[in-house]
C-alpha positions as CSV (number, residue, x, y, z in Angstrom):
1,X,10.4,-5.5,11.7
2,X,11.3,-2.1,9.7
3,X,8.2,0.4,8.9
4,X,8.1,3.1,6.9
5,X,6.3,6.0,7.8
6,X,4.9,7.5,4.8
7,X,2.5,11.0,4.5
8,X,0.3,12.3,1.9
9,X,-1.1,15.3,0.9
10,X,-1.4,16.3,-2.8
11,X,1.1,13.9,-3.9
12,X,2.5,10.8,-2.1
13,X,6.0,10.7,-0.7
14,X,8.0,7.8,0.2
15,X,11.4,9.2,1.9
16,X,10.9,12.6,0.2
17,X,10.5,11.1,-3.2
18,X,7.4,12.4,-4.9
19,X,5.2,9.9,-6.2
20,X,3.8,10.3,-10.2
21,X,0.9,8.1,-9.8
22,X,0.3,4.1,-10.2
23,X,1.4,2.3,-13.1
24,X,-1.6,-0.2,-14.5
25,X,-1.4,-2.7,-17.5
26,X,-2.4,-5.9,-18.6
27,X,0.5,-7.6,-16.4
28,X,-0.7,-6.5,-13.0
29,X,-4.4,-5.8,-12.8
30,X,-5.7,-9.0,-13.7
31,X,-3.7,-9.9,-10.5
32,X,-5.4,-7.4,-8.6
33,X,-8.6,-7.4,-9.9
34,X,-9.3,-11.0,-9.6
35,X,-10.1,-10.4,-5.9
36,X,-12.8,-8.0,-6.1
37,X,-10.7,-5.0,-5.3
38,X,-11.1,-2.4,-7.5
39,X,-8.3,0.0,-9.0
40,X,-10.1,2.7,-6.9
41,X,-10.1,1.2,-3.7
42,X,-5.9,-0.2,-4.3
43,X,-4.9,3.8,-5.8
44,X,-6.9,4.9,-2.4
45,X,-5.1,2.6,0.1
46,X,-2.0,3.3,-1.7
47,X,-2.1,7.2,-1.0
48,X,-3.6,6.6,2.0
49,X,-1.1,4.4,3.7
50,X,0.6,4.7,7.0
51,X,2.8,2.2,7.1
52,X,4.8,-0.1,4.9
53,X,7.3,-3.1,5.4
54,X,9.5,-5.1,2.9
55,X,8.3,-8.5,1.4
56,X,11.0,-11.0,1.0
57,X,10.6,-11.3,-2.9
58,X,14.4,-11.9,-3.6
59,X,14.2,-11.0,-7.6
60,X,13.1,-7.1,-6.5
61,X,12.5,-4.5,-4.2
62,X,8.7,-5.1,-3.1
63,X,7.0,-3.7,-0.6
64,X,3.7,-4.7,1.6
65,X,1.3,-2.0,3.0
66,X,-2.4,-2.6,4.3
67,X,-5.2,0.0,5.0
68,X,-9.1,1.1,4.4
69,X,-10.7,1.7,1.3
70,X,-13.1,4.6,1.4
71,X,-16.1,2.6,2.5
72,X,-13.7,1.3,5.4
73,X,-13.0,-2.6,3.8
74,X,-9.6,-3.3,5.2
75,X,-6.9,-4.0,1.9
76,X,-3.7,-5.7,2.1
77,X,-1.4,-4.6,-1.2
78,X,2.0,-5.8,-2.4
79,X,3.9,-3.2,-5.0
80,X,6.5,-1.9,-6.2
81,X,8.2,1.5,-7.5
82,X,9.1,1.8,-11.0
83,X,10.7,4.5,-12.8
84,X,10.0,6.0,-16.3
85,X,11.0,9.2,-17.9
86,X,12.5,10.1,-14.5
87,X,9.2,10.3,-12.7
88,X,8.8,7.0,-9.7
89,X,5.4,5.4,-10.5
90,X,3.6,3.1,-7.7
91,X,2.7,-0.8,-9.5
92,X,0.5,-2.8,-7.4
93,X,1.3,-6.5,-7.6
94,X,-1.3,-8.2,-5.5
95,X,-4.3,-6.9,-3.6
96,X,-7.3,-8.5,-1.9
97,X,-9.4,-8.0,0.9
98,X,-8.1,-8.9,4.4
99,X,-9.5,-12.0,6.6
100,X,-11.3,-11.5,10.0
101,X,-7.8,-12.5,11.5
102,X,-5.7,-10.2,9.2
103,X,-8.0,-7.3,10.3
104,X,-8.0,-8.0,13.8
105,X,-4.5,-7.8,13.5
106,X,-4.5,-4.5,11.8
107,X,-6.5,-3.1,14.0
108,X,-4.1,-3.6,16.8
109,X,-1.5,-1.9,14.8
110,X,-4.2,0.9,14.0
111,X,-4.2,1.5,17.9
112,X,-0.7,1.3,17.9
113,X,-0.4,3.8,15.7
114,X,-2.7,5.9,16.4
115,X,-1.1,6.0,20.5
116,X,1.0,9.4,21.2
117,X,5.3,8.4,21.4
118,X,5.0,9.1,24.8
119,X,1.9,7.4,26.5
């Protein structure tokens, strides 16, 4: 499995491309919001994240990235990039909150993670 590393500070990078911000409409957050997650907690995740890994959506390039909200609620998020007027935008796709098993899971990659490369 690939992972992406990805680092924010004012501005989210993905593989030194800047990131404009998320692009919301009528198309993708009813998806998102019919989970309970709100567009705060997803855009928080989103420039918060760590880690990211392809989804197998053949029709495009998606990716899947989970995290904690600001209250700590883990998230699991599918997106996208899209471009417009030469700036790359984030679009959420899908996002709910993870199951006890997911976050178990993710907490084992959080210790993972947060482990030095050489111990």
């Amino acid at each position: 499995m690939r992972i992406a590393l990805v680092y924010a500070n004012d501005y989210t990078y993905f593989m030194g491309e800047k990131i404009a911000g998320f692009d919301w409409d009528a198309g993708n957050w009813p998806k998102c919001g019919k989970h309970g997650v709100s567009r705060d907690e997803i855009e928080y995740v989103l420039r918060h994240m760590t880690f990211r890994i392809p989804d197998p959506n053949p029709a495009e390039a998606r990716f899947r990235t989970a995290g904690r909200a600001a209250d700590g609620r883990a998230i699991f998020i599918v997106y996208t990039h899209r471009e417009q007027a030469e700036k790359t935008y984030l679009r959420p796709i899908s996002a709910r909150y993870m199951h006890e098993k997911e976050v178990r899971a993710y907490e084992q990659i959080e210790k993972a993670m947060a482990k030095p490369a050489n111990g």
